[in-house]
Steps between C-alpha positions, in 0.01 A plus 500: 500500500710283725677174367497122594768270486618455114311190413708430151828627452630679202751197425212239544265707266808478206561164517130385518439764178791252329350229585162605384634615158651183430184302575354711275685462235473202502160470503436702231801350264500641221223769509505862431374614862359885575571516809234782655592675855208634699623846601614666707556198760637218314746763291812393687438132511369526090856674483674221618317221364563618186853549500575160636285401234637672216863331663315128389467632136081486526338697239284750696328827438421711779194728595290632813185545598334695814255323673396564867288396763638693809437810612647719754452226771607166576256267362390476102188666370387215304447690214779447190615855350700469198660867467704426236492229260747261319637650170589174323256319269416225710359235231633174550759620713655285791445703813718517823315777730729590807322607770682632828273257732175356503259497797117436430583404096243719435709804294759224336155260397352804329819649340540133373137498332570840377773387323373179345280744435685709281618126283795396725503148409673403801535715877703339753572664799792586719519679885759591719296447827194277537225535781270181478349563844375815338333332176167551396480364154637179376762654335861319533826666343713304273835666649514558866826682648402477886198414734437711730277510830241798503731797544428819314909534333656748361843527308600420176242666305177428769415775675247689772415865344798518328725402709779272562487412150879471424635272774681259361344262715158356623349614865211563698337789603417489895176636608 
């Protein structure tokens, strides 16, 4: 696998996390937010969401679910796999689902619907990385860290077959 150019630095990804977590909090005031990471590629961005968070005195709870749509290749199946689910009793719950990126909307629309569901009340959305040129669906995120052009990335939790999961940064594979 040979690397691109880093596209977002590790320094730019921190300080756009903070800024996300504030707007957040904000937004959702004084409500008890679960805050659910799709494994495994938004674990280190969940991570730091919700510690900068937790620093803004929010009352969260935290979970995970597995949902993919990729499979050994570069481009998404299309079909939603939910390997394992949530744990938390979702009824009436206020939902933030952290997702690593989204490209066609397809897997985030359908984890979202899955949820709701399951009696979330509420499921907002937040990515890292955003790929409209890729979309599909009409699905929109309500938190957007970066927009990116059509690159397949790794870094930071993304990965290709495992790999170049724990940069602390955001690249590009070249072909």
């Amino acid at each position: 696998m040979k690397l691109g150019k880093t596209l977002i630095s590790e320094h730019e990804i921190q300080h756009r996390t903070s800024q996300l977590a504030h707007q957040i909090v904000n937004d959702f005031k004084d409500k008890e937010i679960l805050i659910v990471g799709v494994l495994k590629g938004a674990f280190m961005f969940t991570a730091d969401l919700v510690r900068r968070i937790s620093k803004l005195d929010a009352k969260i709870e935290i979970d995970f679910i597995r949902a993919r749509s990729y499979g050994s290749g570069k481009e998404s199946s299309g079909n939603v796999k939910i390997d394992l689910d949530v744990s938390a009793d979702l009824k009436n719950t206020c939902v933030l689902l952290v997702d690593d990126i989204v490209d066609s909307g397809n897997t985030l629309k359908q984890v979202c619907e899955y949820l709701h569901g399951k009696g979330a009340a509420n499921v907002s959305t937040c990515v890292l990385l955003d790929k409209p040129s890729r979309r599909t669906t009409d699905f929109v995120p309500d938190y957007i860290g970066f927009e990116i052009p059509d690159y397949f990335v790794v870094g930071y939790g993304l990965d290709h077959n495992e790999r170049g999961r724990c940069l602390p940064f955001i690249t590009h594979i070249v072909d």
